[in-house]
N, C-alpha and C positions, 0 to 999 in steps of 0.2 A: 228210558234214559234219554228218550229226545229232547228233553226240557231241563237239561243238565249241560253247565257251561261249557267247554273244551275245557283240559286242562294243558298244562305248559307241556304236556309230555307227547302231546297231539301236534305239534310242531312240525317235527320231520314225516308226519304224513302227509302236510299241508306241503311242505319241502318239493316230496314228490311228485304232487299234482298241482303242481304251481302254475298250470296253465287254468286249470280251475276258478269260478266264483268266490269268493270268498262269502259264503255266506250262513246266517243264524245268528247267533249270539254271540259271534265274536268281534264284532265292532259295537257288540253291544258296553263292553270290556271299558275299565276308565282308558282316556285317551291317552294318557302315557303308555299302555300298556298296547293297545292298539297298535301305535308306530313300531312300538318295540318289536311285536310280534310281525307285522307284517312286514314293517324293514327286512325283516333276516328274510324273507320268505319274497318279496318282489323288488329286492336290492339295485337287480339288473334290470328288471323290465320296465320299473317306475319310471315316466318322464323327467326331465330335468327340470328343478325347480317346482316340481308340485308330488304332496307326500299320494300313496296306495289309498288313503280315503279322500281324494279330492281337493285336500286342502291345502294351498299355495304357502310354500317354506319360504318365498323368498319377501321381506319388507317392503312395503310400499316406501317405503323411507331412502332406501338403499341410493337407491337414485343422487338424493341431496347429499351423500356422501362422496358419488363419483367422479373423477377430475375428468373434464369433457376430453374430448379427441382433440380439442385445437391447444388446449391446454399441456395434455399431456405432450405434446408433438415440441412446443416449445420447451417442457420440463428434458425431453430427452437432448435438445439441441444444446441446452445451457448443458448438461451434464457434459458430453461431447467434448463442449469450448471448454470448456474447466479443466477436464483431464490435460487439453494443449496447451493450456495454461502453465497449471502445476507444471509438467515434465517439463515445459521451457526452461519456467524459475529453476528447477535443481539444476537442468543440467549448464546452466549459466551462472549458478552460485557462486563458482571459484574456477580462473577469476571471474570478478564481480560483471559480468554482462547483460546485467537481465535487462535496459534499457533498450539497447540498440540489438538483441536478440529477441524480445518479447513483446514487442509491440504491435506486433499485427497479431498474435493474442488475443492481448488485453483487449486489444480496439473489438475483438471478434464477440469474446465475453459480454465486454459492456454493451454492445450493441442488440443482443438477445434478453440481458438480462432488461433494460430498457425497454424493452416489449414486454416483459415480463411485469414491470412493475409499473406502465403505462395504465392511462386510465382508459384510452382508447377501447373499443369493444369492437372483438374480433369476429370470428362466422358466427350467426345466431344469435348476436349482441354477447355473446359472449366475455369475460373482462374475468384475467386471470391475476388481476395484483392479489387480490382480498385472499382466493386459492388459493394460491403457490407460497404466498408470503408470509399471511399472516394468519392464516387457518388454525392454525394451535399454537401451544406455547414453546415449540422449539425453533420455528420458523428458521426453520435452515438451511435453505436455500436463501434465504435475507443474510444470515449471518455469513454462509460462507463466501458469497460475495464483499461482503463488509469487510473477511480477513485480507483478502486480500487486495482490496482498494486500498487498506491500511499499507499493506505493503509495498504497493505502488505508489502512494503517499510520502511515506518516507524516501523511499528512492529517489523522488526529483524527478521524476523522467519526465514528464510535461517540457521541467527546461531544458531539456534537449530534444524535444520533438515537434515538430510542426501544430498547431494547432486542431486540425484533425486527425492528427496521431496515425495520419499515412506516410512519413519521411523523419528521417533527422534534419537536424536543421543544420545551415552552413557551418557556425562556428564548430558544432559540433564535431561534422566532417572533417572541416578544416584542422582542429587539433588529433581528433583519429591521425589524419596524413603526419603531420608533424610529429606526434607520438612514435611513428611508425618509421618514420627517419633517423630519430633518436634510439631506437632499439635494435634496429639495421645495424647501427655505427657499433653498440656497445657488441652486439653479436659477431661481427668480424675482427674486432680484436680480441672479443675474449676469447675465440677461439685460438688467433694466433699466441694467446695468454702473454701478452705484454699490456697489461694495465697503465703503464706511465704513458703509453703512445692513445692509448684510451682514452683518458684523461685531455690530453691536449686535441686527438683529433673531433673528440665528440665535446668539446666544451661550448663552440657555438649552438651545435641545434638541441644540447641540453638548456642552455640557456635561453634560448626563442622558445622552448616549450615552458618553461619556468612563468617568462612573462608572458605571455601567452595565455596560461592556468591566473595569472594574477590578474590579468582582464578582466577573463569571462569571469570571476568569482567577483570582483567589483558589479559586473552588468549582472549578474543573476543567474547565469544559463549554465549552470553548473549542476551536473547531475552524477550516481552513484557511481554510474562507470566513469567520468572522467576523473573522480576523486579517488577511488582504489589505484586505479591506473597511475595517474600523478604519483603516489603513495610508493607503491611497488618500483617505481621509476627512479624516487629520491632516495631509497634505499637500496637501489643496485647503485647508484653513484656516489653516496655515502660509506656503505658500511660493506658492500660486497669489489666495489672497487675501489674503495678508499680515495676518491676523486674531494677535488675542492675546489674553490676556487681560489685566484692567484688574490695578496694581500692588499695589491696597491689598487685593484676591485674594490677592496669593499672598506678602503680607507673615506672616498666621499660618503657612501652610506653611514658612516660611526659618525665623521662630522656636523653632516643634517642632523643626523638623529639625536647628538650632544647637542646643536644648537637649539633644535625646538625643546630640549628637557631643559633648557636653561634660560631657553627664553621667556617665561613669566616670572621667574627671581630674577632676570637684567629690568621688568617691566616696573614690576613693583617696589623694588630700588630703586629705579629713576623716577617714581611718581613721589618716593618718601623724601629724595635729598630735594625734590623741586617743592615740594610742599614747604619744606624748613625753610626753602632758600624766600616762598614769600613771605613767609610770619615775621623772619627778620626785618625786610623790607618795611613791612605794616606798622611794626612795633616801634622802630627806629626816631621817626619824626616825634610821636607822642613823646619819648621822651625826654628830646631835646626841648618841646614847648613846656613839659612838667618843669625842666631844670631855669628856665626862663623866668618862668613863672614866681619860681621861688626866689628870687635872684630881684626881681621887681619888688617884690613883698619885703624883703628884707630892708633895701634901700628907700622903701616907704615910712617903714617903722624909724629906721634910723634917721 
């Protein structure tokens, strides 16, 4: 029987003497059947990466699949910035702050991910845009950066931040303080809950923040916080303290504004009655030399 294969049932003696050769006809065996068998049987003792007959399990390929060390190092840093990110935004959603709380952030974000998607070549020439960005078709690390550049996009906050987006910028400070005047003033009478004395003592520095808001929105420099803010402002003085302003205020604002809506029906009425007034003019003489004319013809004939 020496010349007779093992069969599958000879297993757990091989089990036992597993410090043993493996040897005869049992790598003779197709080679699926080979690993199967010797796997059970040198599970532990096989090296890592190379199977019980010699023969290396791991791809030569494997390599072009893996993200290098300087790569990965940056993929963890952008991760990092992101999470500081996010938890900024929520926790400045309401009220709306995420400008003048989240800017050293963003700034941290985009500074990584800029390395990231640089063309520059890092240790080893390495160059992780093609990597990290656009290696497959979810590229999400591109996209979730993209979500929310969109949302700092819409917010504005450029215009209220310096141009390397290490400071706010004066106006912006400047109306913070004046905001912060105005909520002082409403905050100590609403405590004392006499609204009418609200109304009158806080009607200047409501009003210097009004024009104030009406500036910067002219110059440009108007961003998400100071527009929620403004917002929440005119609506504690409107409608939670029923504040206004006094009438013989806002009688010159009705007058400009009735005169410029009336002022191209006064324009174009004056160009119509002047127009009439020269055709009369024009016409006049013609007809006195027509009535002339006839007047000599007649006394010709006769």
């Amino acid at each position: 029987m020496a010349g007779r294969a093992p069969r599958i049932s000879a297993v757990p003696s091989l089990e036992a003497s597993s410090s043993e050769e493996v040897k005869g006809p049992l790598c003779a065996a197709p080679k699926a059947a080979c690993l199967l068998i010797i796997l059970s049987v040198f599970i532990d003792s096989a090296p890592l990466g190379q199977s019980p007959c010699g023969a290396h399990s791991i791809p030569s390929t494997k390599k072009d699949l893996e993200v290098s060390d300087y790569c990965r190092e940056l993929l963890n840093i952008f991760a990092q910035r992101y999470v500081l990110y996010v938890n900024c935004l929520v926790s400045s959603a309401r009220p709306v702050k995420v400008c003048q709380n989240c800017y050293i952030q963003y700034r941290n974000l985009k500074e990584i991910y800029n390395n990231i998607s640089s063309d520059q070549m890092g240790p080893s020439n390495v160059s992780c845009k093609d990597n990290l960005l656009r290696s497959d078709r979810l590229m999400l690390v591109f996209v979730l950066f993209e979500n929310l550049q969109d949302i700092w996009t819409l917010s504005d906050c450029n215009q209220c931040l310096a141009k390397d987006l290490h400071s706010l910028t004066n106006d912006t400070l400047y109306y913070m303080e004046a905001l912060n005047q105005s909520l002082s003033c409403f905050e100590k009478h609403q405590q004392q809950g006499n609204h009418s004395e609200l109304c009158k003592d806080c009607k200047k520095t409501y009003k210097s923040l009004n024009e104030l808001y009406s500036r910067m929105d002219i110059n440009k420099t108007l961003c998400i916080d100071i527009e929620d803010a403004m917002n929440m402002t005119r609506r504690l003085w409107s409608k939670n303290f029923n504040c206004s302003f006094p009438l013989e205020e806002t009688v010159p604002v009705i007058a400009v504004s009735s005169f410029m809506l009336f002022l191209p029906v006064i324009f174009y009425l004056s160009s119509f009655l002047h127009s009439e007034q020269k055709k009369r003019k024009l016409i006049h003489p013609k007809r006195a030399k027509s009535s002339n004319s006839m007047v000599n013809i007649q006394d010709k004939y006769s």
